[in-house]
C-alpha positions in Angstrom: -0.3 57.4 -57.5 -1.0 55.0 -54.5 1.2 53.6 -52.5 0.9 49.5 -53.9 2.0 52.0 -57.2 5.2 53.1 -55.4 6.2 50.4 -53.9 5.2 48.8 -57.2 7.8 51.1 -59.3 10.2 50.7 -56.6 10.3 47.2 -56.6 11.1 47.4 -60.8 13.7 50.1 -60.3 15.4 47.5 -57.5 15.3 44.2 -59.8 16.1 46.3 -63.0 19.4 44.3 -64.3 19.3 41.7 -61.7 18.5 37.7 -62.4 15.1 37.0 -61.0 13.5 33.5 -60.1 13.8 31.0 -61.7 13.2 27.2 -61.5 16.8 26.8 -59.4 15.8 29.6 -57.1 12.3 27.7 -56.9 13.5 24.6 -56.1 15.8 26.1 -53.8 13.2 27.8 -51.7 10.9 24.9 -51.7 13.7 22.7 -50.1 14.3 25.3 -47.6 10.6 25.0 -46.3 10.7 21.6 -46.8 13.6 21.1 -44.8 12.8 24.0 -42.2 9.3 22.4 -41.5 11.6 18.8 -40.8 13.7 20.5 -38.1 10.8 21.9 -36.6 8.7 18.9 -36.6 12.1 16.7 -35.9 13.9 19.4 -33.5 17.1 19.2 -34.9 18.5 22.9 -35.6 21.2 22.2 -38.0 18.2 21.6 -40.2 17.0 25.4 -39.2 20.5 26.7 -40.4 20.7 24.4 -43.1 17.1 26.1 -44.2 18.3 29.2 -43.4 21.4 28.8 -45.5 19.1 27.8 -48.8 17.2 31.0 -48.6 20.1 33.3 -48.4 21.3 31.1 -51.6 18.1 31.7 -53.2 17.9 35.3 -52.5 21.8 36.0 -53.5 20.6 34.3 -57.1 17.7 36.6 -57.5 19.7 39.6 -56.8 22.7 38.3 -59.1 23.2 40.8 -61.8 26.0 38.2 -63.3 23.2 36.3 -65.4 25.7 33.8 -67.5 26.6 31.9 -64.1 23.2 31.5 -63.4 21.9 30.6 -66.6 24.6 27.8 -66.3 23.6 26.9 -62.9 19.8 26.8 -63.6 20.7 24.8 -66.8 22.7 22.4 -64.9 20.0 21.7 -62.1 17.7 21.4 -65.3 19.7 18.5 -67.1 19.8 16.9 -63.5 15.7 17.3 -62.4 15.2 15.9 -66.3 17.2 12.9 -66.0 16.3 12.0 -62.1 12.7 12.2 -63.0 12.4 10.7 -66.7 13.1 7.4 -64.9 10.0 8.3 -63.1 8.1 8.9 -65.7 8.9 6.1 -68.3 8.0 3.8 -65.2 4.5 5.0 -65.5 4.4 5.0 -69.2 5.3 1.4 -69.2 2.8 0.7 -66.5 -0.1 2.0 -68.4 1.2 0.2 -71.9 1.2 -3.2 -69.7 -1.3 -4.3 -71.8 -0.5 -3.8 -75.2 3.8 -4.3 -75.2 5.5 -6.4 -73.6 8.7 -4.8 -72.3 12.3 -6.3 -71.8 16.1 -5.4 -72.0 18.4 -6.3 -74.8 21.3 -9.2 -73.0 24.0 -7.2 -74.7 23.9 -3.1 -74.2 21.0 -3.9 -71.8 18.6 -0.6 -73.5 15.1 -1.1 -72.7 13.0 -2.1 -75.8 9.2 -3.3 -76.5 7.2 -5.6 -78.6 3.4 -5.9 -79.2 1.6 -8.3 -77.1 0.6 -12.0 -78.8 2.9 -12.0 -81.7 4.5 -15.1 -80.9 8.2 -15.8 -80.9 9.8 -13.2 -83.2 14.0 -12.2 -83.7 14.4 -8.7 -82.2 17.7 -6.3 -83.5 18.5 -4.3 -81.2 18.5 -0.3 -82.2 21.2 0.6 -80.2 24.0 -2.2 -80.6 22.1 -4.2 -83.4 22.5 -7.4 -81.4 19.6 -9.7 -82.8 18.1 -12.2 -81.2 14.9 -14.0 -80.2 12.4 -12.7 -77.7 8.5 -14.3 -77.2 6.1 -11.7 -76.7 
């Protein structure tokens, strides 16, 4: 058995019944750089703890063995990353579908809706609050 084997095995035996990484304790790490390359570049050294502070956070969720707080906690930061970066990405969708919809918000609940390009004038209902009313397109 070599020793990459041993260490390999050891390395199992250590994380047996503990969390792990997951995308929080990614995320977490990769601000830590982030941040710790800012206070180098910037020289401010609360950034340096700050950065500091992240990893030990990181590290203390890999070695959890209590996995239902953070399956919570990666859920959480989940619903959060999806909902700060769907903005994002409908943004882009509607900017490559320029062409063929038209897009514009409802007057009443305000929800984002779409026709089809050169169909003329034509009396749009709303699907969330049912509001009619007429929109060119």
């Amino acid at each position: 058995m070599s020793f990459i084997d041993k260490l390999r095995a050891g390395l199992k035996r250590l994380m047996a019944g503990r969390h792990g990484a997951d995308e929080f304790s990614l995320a977490l790490l990769i601000a830590g750089i982030v941040i710790s390359m800012l206070g180098s570049i910037l020289r401010i050294g609360i950034l340096s703890l700050l950065s500091t502070a992240l990893y030990v956070y990181s590290i203390f969720r890999m070695f959890s063995r209590n996995h239902g707080k953070r399956y919570a906690e990666n859920q959480k930061y989940l619903s959060v990353w999806r909902q700060s970066t769907s903005g994002i990405r409908q943004f882009f969708v509607r900017l490559k579908n320029a062409r063929k919809y038209k897009y514009f918000k409802c007057p009443e609940c305000h929800s984002r809706l779409r026709l089809p390009r050169k169909v003329g004038e034509v009396t749009v209902t709303c699907g969330k609050c049912h509001h009619a009313f007429k929109q060119k397109a």
